[in-house]
KEKE-3310 file (N, C-alpha, C; in steps of 0.2 Angstrom, whole numbers, plus 5000, padded with zeros to 4 digits):
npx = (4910:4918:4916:4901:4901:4910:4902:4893:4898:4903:4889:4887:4895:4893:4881:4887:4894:4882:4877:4887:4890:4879:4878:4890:4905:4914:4906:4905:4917:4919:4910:4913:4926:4924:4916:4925:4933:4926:4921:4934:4944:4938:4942:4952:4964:4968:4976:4989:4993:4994:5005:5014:5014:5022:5032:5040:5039:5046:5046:5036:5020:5010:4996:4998:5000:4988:4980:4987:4983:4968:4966:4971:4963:4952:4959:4960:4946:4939:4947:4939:4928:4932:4934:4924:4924:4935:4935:4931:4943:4953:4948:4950:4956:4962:4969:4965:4960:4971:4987:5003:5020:5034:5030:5039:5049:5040:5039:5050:5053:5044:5044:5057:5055:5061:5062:5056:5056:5046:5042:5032:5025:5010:5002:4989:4978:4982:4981:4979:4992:4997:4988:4990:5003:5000:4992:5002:5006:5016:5018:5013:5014:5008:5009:5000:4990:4981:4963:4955:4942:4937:4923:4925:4936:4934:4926:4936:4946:4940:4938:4953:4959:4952:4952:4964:4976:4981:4988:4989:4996:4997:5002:5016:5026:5022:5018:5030:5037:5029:5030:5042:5042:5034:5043:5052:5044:5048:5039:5037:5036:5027:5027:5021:5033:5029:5024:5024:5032:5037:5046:5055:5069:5079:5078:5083:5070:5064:5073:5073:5075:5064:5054:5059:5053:5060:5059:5061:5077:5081:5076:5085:5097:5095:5092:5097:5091:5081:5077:5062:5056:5040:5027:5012:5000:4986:4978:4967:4955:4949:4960:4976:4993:5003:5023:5035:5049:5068:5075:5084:5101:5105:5119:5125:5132:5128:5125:5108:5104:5111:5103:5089:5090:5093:5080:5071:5073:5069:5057:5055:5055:5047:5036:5037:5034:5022:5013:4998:4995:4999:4995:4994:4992:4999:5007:5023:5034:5032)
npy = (5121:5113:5102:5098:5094:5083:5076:5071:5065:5052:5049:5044:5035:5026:5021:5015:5003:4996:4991:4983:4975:4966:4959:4953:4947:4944:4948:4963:4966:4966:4977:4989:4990:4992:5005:5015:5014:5022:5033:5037:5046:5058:5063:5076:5072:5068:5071:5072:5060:5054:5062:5058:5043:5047:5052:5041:5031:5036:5030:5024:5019:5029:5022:5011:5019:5023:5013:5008:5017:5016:5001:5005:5013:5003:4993:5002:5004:4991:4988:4998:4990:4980:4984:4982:4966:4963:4957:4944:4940:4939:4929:4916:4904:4894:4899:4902:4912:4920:4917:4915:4916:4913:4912:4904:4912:4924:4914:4912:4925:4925:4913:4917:4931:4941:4960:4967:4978:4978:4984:4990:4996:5006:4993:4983:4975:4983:4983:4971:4965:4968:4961:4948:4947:4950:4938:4928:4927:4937:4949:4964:4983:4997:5011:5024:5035:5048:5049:5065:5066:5066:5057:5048:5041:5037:5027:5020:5018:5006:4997:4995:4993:4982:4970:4971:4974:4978:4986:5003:5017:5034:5043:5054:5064:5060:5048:5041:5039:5031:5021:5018:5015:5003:4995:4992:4983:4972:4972:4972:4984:4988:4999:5010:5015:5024:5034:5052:5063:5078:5077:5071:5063:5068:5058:5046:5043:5033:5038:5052:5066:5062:5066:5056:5044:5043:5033:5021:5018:5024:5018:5008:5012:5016:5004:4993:4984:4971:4975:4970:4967:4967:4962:4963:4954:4956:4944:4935:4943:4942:4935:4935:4935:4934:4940:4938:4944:4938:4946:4961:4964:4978:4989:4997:5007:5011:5024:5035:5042:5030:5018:5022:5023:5012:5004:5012:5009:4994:4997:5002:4990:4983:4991:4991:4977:4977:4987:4993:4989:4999:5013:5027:5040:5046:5061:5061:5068:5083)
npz = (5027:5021:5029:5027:5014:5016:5023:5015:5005:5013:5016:5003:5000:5009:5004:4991:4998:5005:4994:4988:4999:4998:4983:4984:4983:4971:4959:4968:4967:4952:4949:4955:4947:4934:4937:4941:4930:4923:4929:4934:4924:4925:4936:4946:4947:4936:4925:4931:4933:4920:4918:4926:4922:4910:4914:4922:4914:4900:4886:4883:4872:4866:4865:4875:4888:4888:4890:4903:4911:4910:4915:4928:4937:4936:4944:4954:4957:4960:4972:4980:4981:4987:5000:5010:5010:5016:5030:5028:5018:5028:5038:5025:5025:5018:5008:4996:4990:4992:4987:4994:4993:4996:5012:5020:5023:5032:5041:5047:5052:5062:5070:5076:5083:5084:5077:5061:5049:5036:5016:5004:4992:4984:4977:4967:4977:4993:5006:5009:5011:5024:5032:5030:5033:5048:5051:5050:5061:5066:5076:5073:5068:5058:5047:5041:5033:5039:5031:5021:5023:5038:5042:5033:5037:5051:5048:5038:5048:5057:5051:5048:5060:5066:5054:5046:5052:5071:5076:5073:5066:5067:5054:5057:5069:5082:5081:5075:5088:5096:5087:5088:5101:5099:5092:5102:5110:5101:5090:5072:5057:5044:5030:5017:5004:4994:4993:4991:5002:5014:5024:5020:5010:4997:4982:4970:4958:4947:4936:4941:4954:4969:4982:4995:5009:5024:5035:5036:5033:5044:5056:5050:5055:5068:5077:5067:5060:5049:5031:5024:5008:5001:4989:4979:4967:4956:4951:4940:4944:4956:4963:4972:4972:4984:4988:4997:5001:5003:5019:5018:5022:5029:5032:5048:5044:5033:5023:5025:5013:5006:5009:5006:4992:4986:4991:4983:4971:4971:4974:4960:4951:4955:4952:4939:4935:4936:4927:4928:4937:4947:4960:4951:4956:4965:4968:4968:4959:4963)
capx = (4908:4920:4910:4895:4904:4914:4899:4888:4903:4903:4884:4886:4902:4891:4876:4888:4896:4879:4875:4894:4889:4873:4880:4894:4912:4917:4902:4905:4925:4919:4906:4919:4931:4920:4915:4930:4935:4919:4922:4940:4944:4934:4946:4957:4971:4970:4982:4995:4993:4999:5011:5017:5018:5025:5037:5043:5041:5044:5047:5030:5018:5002:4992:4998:5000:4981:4981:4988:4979:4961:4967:4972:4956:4950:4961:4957:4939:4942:4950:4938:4922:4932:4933:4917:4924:4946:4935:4932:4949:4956:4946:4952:4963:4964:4972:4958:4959:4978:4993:5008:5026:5038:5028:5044:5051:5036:5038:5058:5053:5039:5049:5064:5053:5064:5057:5060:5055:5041:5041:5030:5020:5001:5000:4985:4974:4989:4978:4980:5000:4997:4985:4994:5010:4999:4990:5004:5008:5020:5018:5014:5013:5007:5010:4996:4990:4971:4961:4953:4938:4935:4918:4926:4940:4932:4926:4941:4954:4937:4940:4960:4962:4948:4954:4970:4982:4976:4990:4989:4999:4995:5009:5020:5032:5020:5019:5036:5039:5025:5032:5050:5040:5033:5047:5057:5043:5049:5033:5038:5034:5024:5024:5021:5035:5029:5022:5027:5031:5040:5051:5059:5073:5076:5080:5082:5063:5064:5078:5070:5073:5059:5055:5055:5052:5067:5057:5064:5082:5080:5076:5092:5102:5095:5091:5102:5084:5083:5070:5059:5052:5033:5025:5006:4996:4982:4976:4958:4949:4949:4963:4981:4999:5008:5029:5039:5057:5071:5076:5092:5103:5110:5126:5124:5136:5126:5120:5101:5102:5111:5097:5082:5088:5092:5073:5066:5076:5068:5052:5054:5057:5041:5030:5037:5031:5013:5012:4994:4991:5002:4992:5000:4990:5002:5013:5032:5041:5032)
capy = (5119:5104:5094:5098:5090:5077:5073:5070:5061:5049:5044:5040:5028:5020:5016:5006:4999:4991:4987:4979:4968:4964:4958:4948:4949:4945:4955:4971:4969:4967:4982:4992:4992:4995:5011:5017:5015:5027:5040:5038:5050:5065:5065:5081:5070:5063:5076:5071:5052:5056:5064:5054:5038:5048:5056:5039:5026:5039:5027:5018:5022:5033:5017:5008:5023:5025:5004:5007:5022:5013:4996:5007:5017:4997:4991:5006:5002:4984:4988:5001:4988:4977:4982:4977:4959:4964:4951:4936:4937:4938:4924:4913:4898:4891:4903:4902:4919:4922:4913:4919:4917:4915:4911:4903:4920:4923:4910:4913:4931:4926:4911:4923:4937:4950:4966:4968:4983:4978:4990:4991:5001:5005:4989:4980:4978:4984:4981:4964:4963:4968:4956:4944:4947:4948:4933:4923:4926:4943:4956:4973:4990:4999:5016:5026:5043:5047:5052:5070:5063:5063:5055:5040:5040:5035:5020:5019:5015:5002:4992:4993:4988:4973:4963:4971:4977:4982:4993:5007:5024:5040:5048:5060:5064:5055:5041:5039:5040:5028:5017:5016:5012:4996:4992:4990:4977:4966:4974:4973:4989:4989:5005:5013:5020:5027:5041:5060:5066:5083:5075:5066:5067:5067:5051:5045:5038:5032:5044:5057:5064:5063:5065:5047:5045:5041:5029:5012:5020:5025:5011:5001:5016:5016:4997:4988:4979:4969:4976:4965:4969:4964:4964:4958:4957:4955:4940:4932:4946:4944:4931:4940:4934:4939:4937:4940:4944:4939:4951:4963:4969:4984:4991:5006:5012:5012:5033:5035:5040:5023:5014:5024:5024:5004:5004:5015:5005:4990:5001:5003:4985:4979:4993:4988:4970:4976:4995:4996:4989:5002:5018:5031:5047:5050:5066:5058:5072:5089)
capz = (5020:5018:5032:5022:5009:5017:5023:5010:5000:5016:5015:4996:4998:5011:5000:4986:5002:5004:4989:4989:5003:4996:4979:4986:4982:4965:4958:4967:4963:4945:4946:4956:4942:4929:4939:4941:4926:4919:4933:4935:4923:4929:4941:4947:4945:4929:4922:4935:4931:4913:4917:4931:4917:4906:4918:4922:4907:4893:4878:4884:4865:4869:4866:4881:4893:4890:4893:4909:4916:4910:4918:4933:4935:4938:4948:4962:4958:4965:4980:4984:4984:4992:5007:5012:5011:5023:5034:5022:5015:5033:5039:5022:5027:5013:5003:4990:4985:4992:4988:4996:4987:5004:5020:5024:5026:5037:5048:5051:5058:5067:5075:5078:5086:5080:5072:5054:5042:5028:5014:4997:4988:4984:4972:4969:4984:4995:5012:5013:5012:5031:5036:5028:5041:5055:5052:5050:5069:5068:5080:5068:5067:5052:5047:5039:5035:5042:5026:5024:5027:5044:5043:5030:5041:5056:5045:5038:5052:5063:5045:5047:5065:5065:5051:5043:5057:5077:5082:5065:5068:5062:5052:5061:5074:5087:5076:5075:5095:5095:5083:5093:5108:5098:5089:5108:5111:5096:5085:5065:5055:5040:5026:5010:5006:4987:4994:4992:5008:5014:5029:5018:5007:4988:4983:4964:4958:4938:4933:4944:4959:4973:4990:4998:5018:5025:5040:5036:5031:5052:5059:5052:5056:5076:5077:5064:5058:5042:5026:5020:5003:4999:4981:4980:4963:4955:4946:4939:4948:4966:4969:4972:4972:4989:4986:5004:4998:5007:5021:5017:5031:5028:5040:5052:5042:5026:5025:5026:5008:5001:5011:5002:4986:4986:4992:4978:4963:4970:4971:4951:4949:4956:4947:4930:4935:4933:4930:4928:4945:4954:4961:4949:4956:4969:4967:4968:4957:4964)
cpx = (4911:4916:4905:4897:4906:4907:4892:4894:4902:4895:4883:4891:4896:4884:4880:4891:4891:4877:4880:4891:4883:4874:4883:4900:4914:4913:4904:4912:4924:4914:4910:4924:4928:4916:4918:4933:4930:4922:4931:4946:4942:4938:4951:4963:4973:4975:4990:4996:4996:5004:5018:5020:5023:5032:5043:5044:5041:5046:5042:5026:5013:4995:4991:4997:4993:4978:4981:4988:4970:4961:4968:4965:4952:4951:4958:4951:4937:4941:4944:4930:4926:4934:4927:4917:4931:4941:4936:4938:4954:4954:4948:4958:4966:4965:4970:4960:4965:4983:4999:5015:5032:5035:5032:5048:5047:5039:5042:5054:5048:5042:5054:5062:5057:5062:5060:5055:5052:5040:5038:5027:5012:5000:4994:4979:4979:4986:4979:4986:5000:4995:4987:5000:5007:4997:4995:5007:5014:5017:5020:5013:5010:5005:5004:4994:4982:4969:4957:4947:4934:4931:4919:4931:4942:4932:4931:4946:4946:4940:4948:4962:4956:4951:4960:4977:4980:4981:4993:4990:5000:5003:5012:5024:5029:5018:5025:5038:5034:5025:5039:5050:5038:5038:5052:5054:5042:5041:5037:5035:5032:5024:5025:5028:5037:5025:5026:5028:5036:5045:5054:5064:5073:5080:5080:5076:5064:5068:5076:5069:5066:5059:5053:5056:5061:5067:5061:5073:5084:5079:5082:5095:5102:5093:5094:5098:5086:5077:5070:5053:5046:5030:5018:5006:4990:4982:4969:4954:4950:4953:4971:4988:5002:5015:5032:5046:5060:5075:5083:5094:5108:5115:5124:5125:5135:5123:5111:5100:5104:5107:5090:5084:5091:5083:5070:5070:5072:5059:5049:5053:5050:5034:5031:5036:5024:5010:5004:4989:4994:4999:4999:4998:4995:5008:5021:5037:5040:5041)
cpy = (5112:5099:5093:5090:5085:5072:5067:5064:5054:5043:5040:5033:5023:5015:5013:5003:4996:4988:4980:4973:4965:4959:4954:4950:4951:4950:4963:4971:4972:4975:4989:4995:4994:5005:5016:5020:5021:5035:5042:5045:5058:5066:5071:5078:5066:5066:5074:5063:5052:5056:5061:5046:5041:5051:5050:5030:5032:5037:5022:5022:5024:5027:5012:5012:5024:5015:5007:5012:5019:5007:4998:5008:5010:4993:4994:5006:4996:4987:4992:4995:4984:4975:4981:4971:4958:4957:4946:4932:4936:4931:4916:4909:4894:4891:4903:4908:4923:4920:4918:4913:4920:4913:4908:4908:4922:4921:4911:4920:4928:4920:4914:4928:4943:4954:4965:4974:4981:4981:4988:4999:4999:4999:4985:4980:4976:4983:4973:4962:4964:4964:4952:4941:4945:4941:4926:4923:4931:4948:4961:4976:4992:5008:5019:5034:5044:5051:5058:5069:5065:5057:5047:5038:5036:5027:5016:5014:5008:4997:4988:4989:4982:4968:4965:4972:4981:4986:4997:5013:5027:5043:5052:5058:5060:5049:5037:5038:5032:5021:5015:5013:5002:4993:4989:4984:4972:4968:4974:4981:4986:4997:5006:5016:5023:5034:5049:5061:5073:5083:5071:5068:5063:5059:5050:5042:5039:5040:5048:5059:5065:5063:5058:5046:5041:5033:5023:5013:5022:5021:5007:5004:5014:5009:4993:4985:4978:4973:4972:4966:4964:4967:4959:4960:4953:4950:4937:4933:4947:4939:4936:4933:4937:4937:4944:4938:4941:4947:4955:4966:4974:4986:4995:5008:5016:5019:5030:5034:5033:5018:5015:5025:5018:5002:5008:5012:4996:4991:4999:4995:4980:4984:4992:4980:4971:4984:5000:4992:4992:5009:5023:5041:5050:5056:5066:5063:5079:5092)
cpz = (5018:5021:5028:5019:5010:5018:5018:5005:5005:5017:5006:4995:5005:5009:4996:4993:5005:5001:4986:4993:5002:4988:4979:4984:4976:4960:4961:4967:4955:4945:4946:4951:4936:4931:4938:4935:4920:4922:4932:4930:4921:4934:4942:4945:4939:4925:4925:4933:4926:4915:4921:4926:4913:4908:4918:4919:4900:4886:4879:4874:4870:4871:4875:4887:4894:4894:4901:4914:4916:4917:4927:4939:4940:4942:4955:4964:4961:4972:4983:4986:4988:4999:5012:5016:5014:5024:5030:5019:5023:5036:5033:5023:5023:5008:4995:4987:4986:4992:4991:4994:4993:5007:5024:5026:5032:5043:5052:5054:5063:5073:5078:5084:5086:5076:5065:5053:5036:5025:5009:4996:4988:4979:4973:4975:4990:5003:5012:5013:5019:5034:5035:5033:5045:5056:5053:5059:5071:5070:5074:5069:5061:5051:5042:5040:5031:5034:5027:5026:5033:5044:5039:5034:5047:5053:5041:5045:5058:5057:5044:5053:5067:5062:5045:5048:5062:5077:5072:5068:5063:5060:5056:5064:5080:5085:5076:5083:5097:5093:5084:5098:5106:5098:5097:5111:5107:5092:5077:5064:5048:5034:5019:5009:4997:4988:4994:5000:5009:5018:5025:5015:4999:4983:4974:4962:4950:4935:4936:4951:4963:4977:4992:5005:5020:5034:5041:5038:5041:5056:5058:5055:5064:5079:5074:5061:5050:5038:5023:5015:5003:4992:4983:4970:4959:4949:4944:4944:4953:4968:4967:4975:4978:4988:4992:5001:5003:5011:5019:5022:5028:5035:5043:5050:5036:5029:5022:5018:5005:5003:5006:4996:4984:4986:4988:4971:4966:4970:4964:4949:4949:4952:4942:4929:4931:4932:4931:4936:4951:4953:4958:4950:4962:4967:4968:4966:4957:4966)
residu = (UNK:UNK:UNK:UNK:UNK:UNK:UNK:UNK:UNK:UNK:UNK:UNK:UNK:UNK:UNK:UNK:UNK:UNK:UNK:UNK:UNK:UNK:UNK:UNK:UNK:UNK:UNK:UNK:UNK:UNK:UNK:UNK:UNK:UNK:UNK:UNK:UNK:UNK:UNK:UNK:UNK:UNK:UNK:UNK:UNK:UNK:UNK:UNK:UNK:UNK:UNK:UNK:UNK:UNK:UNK:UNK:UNK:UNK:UNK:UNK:UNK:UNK:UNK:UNK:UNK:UNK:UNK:UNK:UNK:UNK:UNK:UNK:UNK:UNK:UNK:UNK:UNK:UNK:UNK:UNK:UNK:UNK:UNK:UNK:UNK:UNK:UNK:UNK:UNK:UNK:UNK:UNK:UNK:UNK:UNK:UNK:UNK:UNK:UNK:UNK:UNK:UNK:UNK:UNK:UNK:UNK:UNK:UNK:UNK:UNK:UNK:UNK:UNK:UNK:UNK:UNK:UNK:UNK:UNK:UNK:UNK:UNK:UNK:UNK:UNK:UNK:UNK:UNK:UNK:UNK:UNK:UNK:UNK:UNK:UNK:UNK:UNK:UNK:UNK:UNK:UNK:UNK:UNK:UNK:UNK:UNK:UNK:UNK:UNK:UNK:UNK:UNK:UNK:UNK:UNK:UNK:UNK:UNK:UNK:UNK:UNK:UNK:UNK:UNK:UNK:UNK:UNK:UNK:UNK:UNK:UNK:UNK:UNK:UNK:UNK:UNK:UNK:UNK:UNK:UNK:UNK:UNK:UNK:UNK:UNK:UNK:UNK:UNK:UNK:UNK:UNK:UNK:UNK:UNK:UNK:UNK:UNK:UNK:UNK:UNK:UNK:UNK:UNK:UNK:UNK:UNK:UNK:UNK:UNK:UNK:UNK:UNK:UNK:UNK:UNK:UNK:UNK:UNK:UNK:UNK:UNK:UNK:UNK:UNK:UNK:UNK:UNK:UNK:UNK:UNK:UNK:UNK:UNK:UNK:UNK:UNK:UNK:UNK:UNK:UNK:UNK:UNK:UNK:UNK:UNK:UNK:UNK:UNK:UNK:UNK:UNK:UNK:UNK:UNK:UNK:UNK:UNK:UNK:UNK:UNK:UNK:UNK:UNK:UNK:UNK:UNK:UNK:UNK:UNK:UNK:UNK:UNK:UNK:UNK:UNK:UNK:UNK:UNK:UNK:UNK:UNK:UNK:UNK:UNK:UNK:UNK)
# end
């Protein structure tokens, strides 16, 4: 019954996906988020979005909370027409539609050729923080977790290793084994790490604990590697702000926890720059 379903969900997202490429860019961003924002609360998780803001801004007013669930809504409406156009913006040399804020950071790791640990969150349209790394000439990796899908899936991951990052590793235990073989060939790592997850451990998130992946936190432990934070965001539509932190080097000596919960307090610091462009359906404080 869910193929059914999957299916049927997977030829509708491919009719606006032509209508997308038919339209052009800035139009089907704009149409995108206009839909979104119609549909978006029909959604099963609109209950958990609530309370997700309210969980962790509780002196935001009711007015604004609804602000920046609407705003949201249209932010995810964006990203989703725009993946149509990954290529366009990967092929973009003259950062028309992407400033980046750092690329001298960049440069140092890609001339160095030493691995580093990339970490943000879902902000904005968070696929192109990736292609951004590779293009500037770093050996990536990037972590992801295959949607239930299959059938969007498929179309999914041809879209991610062409024009956002070729070597893409499925979550897990053979992910991780996978992702220690790269890392031994000076590969960087790329990952969300605002996601719920159940390997993880409980980490402080806006006065609250949560489970937060403990991956990066493992890496400095068994490599010594630096993390280097990434924030993108959205500005007049369809141009985006990329800002490459400088890298921090944590000690071996530092525990996994005071790794992961340094990397969730700068988590907080970057959604309260723009909070109605950070995805806030994720489940954080089940």
């Amino acid at each position: 019954m869910n193929k059914i379903k999957y299916f049927f969900q997977f030829l509708f997202i491919l009719i606006f996906f032509l209508i997308f490429k038919i339209i052009g860019l800035k139009n089907s961003s704009a149409l995108g988020g206009k839909l979104f924002k119609i549909i978006g609360p029909f959604f099963r998780s609109s209950d958990l979005i609530y309370k997700n803001i309210k969980k962790a801004l509780p002196n935001e007013p009711q007015d604004k909370i609804i602000k920046i669930i609407n705003e949201m809504w249209g932010n995810y409406g964006r990203i989703f027409a725009e993946y149509m156009f990954i290529k366009k913006f990967r092929e973009d040399r003259s950062q028309k539609n992407i400033i980046i804020e750092g690329q001298e950071i960049l440069n140092k790791i890609r001339d160095k050729g030493a691995p580093v640990v990339f970490v943000s969150g879902h902000f904005s349209n968070f696929e192109l923080m990736a292609m951004q790394i590779e293009t500037s000439g770093i050996n990536l990796s990037t972590i992801y977790r295959p949607l239930n899908n299959s059938f969007l899936n498929h179309l999914m991951e041809k879209i991610r290793k062409n024009f956002i990052c070729k070597k893409q590793i499925k979550k897990g235990m053979s992910g991780m084994r996978e992702l220690i073989k790269l890392h031994k060939k000076n590969y960087s790592t790329a990952l969300m790490i605002d996601q719920r997850v159940t390997e993880g451990i409980k980490s402080i998130f806006f006065n609250h604990e949560a489970f937060t992946t403990t991956i990066p936190a493992q890496l400095v432990k068994k490599f010594g590697v630096p993390i280097v934070p990434i924030y993108i965001e959205r500005f007049d539509e369809i141009k985006f702000k990329m800002i490459v932190y400088e890298p921090i080097y944590f000690t071996k000596e530092s525990s996994v926890k005071i790794i992961t919960d340094k990397l969730n307090k700068i988590l907080e610091k970057m959604i309260l720059k723009n909070p109605e462009q950070w995805i806030w359906s994720h489940n954080r404080w089940k």
